[in-house]
C-alpha positions in Angstrom: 82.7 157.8 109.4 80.4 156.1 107.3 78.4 156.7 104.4 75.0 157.5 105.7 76.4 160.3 108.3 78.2 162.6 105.6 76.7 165.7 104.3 75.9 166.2 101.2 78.1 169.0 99.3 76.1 172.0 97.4 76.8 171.1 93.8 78.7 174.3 91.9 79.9 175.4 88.8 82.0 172.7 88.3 78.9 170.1 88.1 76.7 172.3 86.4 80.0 172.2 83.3 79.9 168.3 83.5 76.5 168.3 83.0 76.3 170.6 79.9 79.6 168.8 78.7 77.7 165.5 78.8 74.4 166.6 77.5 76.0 168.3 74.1 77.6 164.9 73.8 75.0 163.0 74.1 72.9 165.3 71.4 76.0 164.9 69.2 75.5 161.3 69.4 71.9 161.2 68.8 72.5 163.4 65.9 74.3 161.4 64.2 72.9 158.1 65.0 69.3 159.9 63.5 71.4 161.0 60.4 70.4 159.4 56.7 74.0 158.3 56.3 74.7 156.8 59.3 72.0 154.5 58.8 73.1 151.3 56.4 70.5 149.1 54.9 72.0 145.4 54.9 70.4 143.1 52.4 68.5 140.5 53.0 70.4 136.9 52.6 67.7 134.8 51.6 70.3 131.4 51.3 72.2 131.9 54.3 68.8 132.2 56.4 67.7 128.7 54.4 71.4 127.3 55.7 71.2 128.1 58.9 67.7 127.2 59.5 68.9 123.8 58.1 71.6 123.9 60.3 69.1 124.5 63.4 67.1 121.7 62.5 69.5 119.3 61.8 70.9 119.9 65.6 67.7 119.9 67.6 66.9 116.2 65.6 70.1 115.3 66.6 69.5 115.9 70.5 66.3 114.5 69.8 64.2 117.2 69.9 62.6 116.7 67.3 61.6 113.8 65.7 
């Protein structure tokens, strides 16, 4: 028997629960992702972006990409 030749079954109750399971997860999840508190500002490193742009530079002169 292969794929292509087997019916398709009639989708019940069952499915119809799975669905609704996942969809009130999924609004859970967005819920809280939208939240004030779930949200963190991080501050802005102005040194560590300085070092690694340093850091960048000094390896692309090094394999000679820049001169």
């Amino acid at each position: 028997m292969t794929i292509a030749s087997t019916t398709p079954r009639p989708r019940g109750a069952n499915h119809r629960r799975e669905v609704t399971a996942m969809k009130k997860k999924l609004q859970r999840l967005l819920q809280l992702s939208l939240s004030p508190g779930a949200r963190r500002k991080t501050q802005f490193n102005g040194p560590l972006l300085d070092q690694k742009r340093e850091d960048v530079f000094l390896t692309m002169h090094r394999i000679g990409f820049i001169r």
